[in-house]
Backbone as numpy.savetxt, mean C-alpha at the origin, in Angstrom:
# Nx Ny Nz CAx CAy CAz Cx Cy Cz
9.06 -7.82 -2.98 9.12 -8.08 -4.41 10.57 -8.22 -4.80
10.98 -9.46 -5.47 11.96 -9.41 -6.22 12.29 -9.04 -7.79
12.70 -8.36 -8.18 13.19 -8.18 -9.49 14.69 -9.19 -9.94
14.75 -8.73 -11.42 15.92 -9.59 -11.98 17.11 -9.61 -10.81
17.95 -10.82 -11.25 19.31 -11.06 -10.04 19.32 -11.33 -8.48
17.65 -11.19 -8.24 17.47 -11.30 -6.38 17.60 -10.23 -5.92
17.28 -8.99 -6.20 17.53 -7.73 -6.19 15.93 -7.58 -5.33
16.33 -6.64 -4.46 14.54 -6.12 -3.88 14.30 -4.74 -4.22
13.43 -4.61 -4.69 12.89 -3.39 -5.54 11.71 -2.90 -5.02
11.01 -3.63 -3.80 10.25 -3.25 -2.76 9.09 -3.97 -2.14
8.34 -3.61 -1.08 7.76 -4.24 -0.39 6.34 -3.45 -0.16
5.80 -4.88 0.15 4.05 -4.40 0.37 3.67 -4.98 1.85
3.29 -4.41 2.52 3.29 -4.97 4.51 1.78 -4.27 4.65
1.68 -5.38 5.48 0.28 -4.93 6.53 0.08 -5.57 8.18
0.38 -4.11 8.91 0.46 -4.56 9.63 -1.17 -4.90 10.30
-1.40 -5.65 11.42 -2.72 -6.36 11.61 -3.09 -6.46 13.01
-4.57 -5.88 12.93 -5.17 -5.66 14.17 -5.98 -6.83 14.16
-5.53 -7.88 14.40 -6.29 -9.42 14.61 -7.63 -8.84 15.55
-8.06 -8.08 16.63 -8.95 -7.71 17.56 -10.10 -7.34 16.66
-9.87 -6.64 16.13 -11.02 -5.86 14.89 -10.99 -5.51 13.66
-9.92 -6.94 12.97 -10.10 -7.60 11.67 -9.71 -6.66 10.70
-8.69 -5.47 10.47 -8.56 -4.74 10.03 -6.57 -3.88 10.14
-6.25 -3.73 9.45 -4.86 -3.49 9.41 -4.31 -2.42 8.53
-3.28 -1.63 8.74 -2.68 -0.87 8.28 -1.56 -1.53 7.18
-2.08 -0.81 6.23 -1.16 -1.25 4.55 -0.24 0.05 4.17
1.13 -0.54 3.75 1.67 0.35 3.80 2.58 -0.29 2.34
3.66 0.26 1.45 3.70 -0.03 0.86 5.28 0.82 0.14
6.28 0.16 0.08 7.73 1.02 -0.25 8.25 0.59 -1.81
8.66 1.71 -2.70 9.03 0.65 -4.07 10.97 2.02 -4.01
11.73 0.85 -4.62 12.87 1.44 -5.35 12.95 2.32 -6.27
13.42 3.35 -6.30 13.15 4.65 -7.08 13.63 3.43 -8.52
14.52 2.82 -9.05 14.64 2.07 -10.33 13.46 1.47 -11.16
12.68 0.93 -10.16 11.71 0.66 -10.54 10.14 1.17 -10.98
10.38 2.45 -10.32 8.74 3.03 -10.47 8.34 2.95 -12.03
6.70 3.70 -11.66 6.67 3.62 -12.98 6.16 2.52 -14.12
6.56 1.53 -13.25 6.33 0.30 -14.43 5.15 -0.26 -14.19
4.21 0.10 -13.15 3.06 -0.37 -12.83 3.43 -1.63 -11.75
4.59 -1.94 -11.38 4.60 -3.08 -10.66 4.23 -3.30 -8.95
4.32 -1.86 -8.33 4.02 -1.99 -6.93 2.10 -1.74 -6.82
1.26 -1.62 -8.01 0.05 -1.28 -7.71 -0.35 -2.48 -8.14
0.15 -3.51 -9.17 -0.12 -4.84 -9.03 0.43 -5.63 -7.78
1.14 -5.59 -7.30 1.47 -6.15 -6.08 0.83 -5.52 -4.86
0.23 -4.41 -4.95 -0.46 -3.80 -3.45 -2.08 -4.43 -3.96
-2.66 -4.47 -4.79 -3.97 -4.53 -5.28 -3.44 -6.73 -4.92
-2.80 -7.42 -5.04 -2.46 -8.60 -4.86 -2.71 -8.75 -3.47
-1.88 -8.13 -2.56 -1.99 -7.86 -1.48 -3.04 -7.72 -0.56
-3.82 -6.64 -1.15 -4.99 -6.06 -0.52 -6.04 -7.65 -0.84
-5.75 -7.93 -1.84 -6.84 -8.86 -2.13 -6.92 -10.04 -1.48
-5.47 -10.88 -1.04 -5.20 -11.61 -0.48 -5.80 -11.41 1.09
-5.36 -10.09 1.47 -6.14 -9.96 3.21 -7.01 -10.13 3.36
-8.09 -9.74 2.49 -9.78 -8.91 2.32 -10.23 -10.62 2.49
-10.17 -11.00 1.57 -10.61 -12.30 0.71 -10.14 -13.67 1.69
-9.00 -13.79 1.98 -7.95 -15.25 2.37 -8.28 -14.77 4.21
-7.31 -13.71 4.44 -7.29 -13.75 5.94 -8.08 -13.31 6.75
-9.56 -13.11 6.36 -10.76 -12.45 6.86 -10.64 -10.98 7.42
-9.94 -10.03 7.15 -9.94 -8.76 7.04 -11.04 -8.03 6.95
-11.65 -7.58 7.51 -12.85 -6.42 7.22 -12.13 -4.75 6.27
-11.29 -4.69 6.54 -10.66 -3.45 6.33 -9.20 -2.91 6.87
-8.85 -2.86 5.40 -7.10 -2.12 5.42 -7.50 -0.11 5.24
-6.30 -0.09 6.27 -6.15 1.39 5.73 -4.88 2.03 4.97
-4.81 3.12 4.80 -3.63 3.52 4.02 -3.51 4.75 4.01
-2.13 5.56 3.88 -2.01 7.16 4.50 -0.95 7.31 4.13
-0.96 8.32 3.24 0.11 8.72 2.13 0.25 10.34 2.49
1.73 11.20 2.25 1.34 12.25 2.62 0.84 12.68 0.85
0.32 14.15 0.90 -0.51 14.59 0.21 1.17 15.18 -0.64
2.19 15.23 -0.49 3.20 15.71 -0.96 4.02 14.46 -1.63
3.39 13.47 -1.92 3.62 12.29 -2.61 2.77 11.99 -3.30
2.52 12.29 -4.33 1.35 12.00 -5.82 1.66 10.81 -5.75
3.27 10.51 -5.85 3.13 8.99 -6.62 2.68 8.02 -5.90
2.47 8.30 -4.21 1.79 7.27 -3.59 0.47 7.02 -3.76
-0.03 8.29 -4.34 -1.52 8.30 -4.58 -1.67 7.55 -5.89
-0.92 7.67 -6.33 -1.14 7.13 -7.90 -1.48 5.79 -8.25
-0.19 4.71 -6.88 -0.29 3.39 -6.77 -1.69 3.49 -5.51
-2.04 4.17 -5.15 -3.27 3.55 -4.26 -4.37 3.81 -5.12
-4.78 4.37 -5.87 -5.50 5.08 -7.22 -5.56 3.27 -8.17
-4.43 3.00 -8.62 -4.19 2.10 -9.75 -4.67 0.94 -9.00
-4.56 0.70 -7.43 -4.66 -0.47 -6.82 -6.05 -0.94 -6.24
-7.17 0.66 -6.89 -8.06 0.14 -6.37 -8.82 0.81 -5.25
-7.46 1.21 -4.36 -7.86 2.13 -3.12 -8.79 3.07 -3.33
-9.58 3.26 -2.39 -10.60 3.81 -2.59 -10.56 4.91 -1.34
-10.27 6.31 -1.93 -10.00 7.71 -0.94 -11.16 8.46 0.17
-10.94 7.82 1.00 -11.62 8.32 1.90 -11.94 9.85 2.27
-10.81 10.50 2.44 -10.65 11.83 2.86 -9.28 11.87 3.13
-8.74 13.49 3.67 -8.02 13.87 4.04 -7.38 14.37 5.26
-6.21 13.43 5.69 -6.10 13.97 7.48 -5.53 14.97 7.55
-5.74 16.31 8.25 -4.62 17.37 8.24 -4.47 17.63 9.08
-3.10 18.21 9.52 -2.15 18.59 10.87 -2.09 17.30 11.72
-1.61 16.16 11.36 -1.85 15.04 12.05 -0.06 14.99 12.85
0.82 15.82 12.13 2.51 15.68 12.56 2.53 17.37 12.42
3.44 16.98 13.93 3.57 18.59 13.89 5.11 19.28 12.69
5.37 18.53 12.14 6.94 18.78 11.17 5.99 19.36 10.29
């Protein structure tokens, strides 16, 4: 995503398991920018584009639980919460 001046204010990626139609979504925004609703319109853009355009069966997504605000843009975008992984990193 670009903002004013050519400035990048963040990015929406998925990476892709072409074998079984399904890919990992991941999703980074600039602390300047939060807030404004702009990375959950661009991840919900995103998601829609895979699902729909590149025959995707299914994206996933994995936020730690110590980041609300990631939940917030997967919440606004649509994402739909599966459950919770725990002790998956030993840090």
């Amino acid at each position: 995503m670009i903002a004013e001046k050519g400035r990048l204010v963040g990015l929406v990626c998925i990476s892709i398991d072409v074998e079984n139609r399904n890919a990992w979504f991941w999703y980074w925004m600039n602390d300047t920018t939060r807030g404004q609703g702009v990375m959950s319109r661009a991840a919900a853009s995103v998601a829609n584009v895979a699902l729909a355009d590149w025959g995707l069966e299914r994206l996933e997504l994995g936020y730690r639980v110590n980041n609300p605000a990631s939940g917030a843009v997967a919440k606004a975008a649509g994402i739909i919460k599966e459950g919770t992984e725990r002790a998956k990193f030993l840090l």
